[in-house]
Legacy VTK file of the C-alpha trace (Angstrom):
# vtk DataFile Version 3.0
C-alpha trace
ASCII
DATASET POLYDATA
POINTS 63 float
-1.327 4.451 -12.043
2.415 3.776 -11.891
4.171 2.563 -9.011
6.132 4.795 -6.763
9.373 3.892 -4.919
11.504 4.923 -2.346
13.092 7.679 -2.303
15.666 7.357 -0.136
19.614 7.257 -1.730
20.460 3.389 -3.320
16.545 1.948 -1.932
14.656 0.706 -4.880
11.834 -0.828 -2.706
8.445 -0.329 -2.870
7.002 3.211 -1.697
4.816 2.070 1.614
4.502 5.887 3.007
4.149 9.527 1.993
5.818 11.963 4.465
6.659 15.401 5.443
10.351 16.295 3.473
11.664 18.369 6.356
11.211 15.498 9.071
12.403 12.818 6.614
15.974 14.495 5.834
16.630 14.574 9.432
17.044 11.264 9.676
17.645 9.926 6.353
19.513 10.665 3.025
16.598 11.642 0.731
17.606 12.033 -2.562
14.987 14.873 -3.907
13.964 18.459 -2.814
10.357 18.237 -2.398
7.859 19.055 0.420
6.958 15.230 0.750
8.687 11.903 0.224
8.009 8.233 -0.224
9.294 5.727 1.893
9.327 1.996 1.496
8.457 -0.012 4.872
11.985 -0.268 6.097
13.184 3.612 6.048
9.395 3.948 7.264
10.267 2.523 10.233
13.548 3.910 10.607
11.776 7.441 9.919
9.400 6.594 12.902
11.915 5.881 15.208
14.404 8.806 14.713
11.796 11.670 14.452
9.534 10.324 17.721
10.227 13.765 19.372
10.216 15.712 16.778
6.300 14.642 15.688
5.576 14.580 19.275
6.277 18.790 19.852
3.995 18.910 16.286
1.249 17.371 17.767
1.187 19.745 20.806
0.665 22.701 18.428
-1.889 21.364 17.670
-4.298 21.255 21.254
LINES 1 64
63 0 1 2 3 4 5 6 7 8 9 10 11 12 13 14 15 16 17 18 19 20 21 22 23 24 25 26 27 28 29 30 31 32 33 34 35 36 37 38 39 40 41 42 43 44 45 46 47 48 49 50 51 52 53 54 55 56 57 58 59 60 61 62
């Protein structure tokens, strides 16, 4: 199994995450056009804190 990385613009770090594409270029400079992305832990958090809202309205669709 190879190892992923990040795939955020000049990152070479580890891949810690798997998220949703549309969130992720938001907040940060993704490099590819796919429906999910890998983040390492850093750009993980930074994904966290700049889509709180955003995954917060998702989560009320679905009560």
């Amino acid at each position: 199994m190879s190892e992923k990385t990040c795939q955020v613009k000049g990152c070479s770090e580890m891949s810690f995450k798997t998220v949703d594409a549309s969130l992720a270029k938001k907040v940060l400079s993704v490099e590819e056009d796919k429906t999910k992305v890998h983040l390492c832990k850093a750009h993980y958090k930074e994904y966290k804190k700049g889509t709180k809202k955003d995954r917060e309205i998702q989560r009320m669709d679905w009560v």
